[in-house]
C-alpha positions as CSV (number, residue, x, y, z in Angstrom):
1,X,-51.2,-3.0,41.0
2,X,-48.5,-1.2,42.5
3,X,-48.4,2.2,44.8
4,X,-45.6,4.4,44.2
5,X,-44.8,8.5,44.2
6,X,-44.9,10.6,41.1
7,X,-41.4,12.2,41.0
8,X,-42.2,13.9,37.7
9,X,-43.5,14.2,34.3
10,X,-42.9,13.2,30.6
11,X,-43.5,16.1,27.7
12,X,-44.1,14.9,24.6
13,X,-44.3,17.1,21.4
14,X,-46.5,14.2,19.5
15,X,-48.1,11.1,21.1
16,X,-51.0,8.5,19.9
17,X,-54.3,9.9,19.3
18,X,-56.2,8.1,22.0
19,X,-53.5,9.4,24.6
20,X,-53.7,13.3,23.8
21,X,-56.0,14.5,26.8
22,X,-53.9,12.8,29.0
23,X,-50.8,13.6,31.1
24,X,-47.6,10.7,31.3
25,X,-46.4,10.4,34.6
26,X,-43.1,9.5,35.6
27,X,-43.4,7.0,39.3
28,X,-40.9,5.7,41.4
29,X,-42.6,2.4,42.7
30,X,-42.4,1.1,46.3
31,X,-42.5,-1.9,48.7
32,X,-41.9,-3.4,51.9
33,X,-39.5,-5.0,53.4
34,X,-38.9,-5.5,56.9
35,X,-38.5,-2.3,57.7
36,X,-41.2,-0.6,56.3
37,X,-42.4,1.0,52.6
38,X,-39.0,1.7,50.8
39,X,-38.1,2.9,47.4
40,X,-37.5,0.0,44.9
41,X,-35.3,0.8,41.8
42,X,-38.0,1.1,39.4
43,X,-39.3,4.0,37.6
44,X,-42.4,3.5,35.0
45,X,-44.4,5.9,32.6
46,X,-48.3,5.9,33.7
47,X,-50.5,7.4,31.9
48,X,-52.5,10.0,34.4
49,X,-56.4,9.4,35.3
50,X,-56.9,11.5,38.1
51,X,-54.5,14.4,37.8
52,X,-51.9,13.5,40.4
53,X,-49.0,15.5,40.7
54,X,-45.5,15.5,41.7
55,X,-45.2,14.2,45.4
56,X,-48.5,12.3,45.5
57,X,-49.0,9.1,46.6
58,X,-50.5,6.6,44.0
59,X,-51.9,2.9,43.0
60,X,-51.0,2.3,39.4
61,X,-52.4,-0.6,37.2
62,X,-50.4,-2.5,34.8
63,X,-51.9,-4.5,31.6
64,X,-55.4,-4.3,30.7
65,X,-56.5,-3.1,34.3
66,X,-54.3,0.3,32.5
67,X,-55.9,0.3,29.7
68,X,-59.4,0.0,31.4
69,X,-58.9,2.7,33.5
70,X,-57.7,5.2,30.7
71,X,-60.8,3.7,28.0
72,X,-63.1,1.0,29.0
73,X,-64.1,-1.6,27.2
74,X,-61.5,-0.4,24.4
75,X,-58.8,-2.5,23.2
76,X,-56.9,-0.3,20.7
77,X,-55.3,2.0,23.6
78,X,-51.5,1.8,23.9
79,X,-50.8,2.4,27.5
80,X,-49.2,-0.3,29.7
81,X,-49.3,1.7,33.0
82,X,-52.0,4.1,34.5
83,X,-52.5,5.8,38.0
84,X,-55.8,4.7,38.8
85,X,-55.6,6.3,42.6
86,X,-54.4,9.3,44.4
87,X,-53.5,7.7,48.2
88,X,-54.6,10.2,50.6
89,X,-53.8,11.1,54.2
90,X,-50.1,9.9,54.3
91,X,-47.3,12.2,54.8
92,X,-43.5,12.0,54.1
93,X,-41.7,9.9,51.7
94,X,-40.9,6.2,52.0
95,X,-37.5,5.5,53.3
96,X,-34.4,5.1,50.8
């Protein structure tokens, strides 16, 4: 799992059946380095759980920890990404 900040989101006119109740999130990941939580220069798609929004603060899950969150138990969900957690209580963005 990673955390990150959604920066935006993706429209799609079509997308699989199993995903259509669901919003895809663009998210710029982050990590440390010695200086504190920085932007790293990775953006991913993640399917949305929990209806985050642009700005927020998330934990997303990669691999079957994704598809778990979007359909338990299911194995015949296409998603490789999924924000599983809305991080609360911390303000600003990370540093560039």
């Amino acid at each position: 799992m990673n955390r990150g900040v959604v920066i935006g989101e993706v429209w799609a006119t079509r997308k699989a059946p199993r995903l259509a109740d669901r919003k895809l999130l663009l998210v710029a990941l982050t990590g440390h380095d010695g200086r504190g939580e920085r932007f790293t220069n990775r953006v991913v798609v993640a399917a949305d759980c929990l209806d985050a929004g642009p700005g927020d603060r998330v934990v997303v899950a990669f691999g079957s920890g994704a598809r778990n969150a979007v359909s338990p138990g299911s194995r015949d969900v296409l998603v490789d990404a999924a924000v599983v957690q809305v991080i609360e209580g911390e303000s600003g963005l990370p540093g560039p």
